[in-house]
N, C-alpha and C positions, 0 to 999 in steps of 0.2 A: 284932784285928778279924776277924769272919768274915765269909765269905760268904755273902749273902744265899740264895741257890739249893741251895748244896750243903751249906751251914753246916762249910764247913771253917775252918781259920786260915787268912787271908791270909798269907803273909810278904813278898811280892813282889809290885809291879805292879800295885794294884788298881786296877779301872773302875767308877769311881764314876757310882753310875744318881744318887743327888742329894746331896746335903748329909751325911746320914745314912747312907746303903746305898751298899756294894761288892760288887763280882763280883772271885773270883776269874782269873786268867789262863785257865785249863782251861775255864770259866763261859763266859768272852768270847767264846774261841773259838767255841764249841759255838752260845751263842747269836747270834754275829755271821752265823753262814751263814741264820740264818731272818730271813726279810722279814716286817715286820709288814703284817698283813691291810688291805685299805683300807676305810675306814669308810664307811658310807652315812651320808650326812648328809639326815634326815630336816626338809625346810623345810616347820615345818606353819604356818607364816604365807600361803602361798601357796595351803595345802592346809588351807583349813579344815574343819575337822569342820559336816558338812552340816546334821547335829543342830542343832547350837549354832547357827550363822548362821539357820537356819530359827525358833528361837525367838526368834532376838534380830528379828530379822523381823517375827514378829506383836507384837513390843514396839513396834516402832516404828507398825505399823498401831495397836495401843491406843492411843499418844499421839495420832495423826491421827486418827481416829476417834473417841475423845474428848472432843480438842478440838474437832471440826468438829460435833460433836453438843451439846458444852457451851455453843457461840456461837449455835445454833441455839435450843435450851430457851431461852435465853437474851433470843434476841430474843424469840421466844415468848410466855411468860413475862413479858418490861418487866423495870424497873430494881430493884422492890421486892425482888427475888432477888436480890442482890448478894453478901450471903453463902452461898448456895446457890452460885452461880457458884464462887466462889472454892473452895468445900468441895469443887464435882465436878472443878474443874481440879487441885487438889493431891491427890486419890484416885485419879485419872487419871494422875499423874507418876506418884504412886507405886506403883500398879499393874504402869504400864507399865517402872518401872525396877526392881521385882523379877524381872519375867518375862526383862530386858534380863542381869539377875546372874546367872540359872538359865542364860542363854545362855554367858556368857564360864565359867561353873563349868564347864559341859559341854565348849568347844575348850579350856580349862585343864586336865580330867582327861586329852583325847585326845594333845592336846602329852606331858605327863608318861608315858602311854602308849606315843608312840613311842620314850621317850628310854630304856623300861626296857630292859634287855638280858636274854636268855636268856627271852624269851617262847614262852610255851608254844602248837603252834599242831594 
């Protein structure tokens, strides 16, 4: 078996990083005196991307506004529209639930963003 690091032969003692990979004894050493760095843990749950929550925002004004507009035509208008109702309330979800996807696509690329490493600044 070799060493992962120095790709020597093992013969003696190895420190096994998992299943698969060993470090030689000379390796262990060498690498046991450095401390791994301590990570930032980036919580973008708390830190939403302003972008994205602001889009998903005017998704939700389309649906209210909308619907507060469709009830209104509505009464307006009388009963003989019934399927015009129905046609402006389901163009209005689905309006509003495109604009609501372009939202979360947007804090989903920002998430994936922070997680890259070695970003270039």
């Amino acid at each position: 078996m070799k060493c992962v690091l120095c790709a020597e032969e093992i013969r003696e003692n190895p420190t096994w990083l998992n299943e698969t990979s060993a470090i030689c004894p000379k390796c262990a050493a060498v690498t046991s005196k450095y401390k791994q760095p301590d990570t930032v843990i980036i919580n973008s749950e708390n830190e939403n991307n302003k972008t994205g929550s602001t889009i998903q925002t005017v998704a939700k004004a389309i649906w209210i506004l909308g619907v507060i507009s469709a009830v209104l035509i509505f009464a307006i208008v009388g009963i003989e529209s019934l399927f015009s109702l129905i046609s402006y309330l389901f163009t209005v979800f689905v309006s509003g639930l495109l604009v609501y996807g372009l939202g979360e696509i947007i804090i989903l690329l920002g998430q994936i963003n922070d997680k890259l490493p070695n970003k270039k600044e």
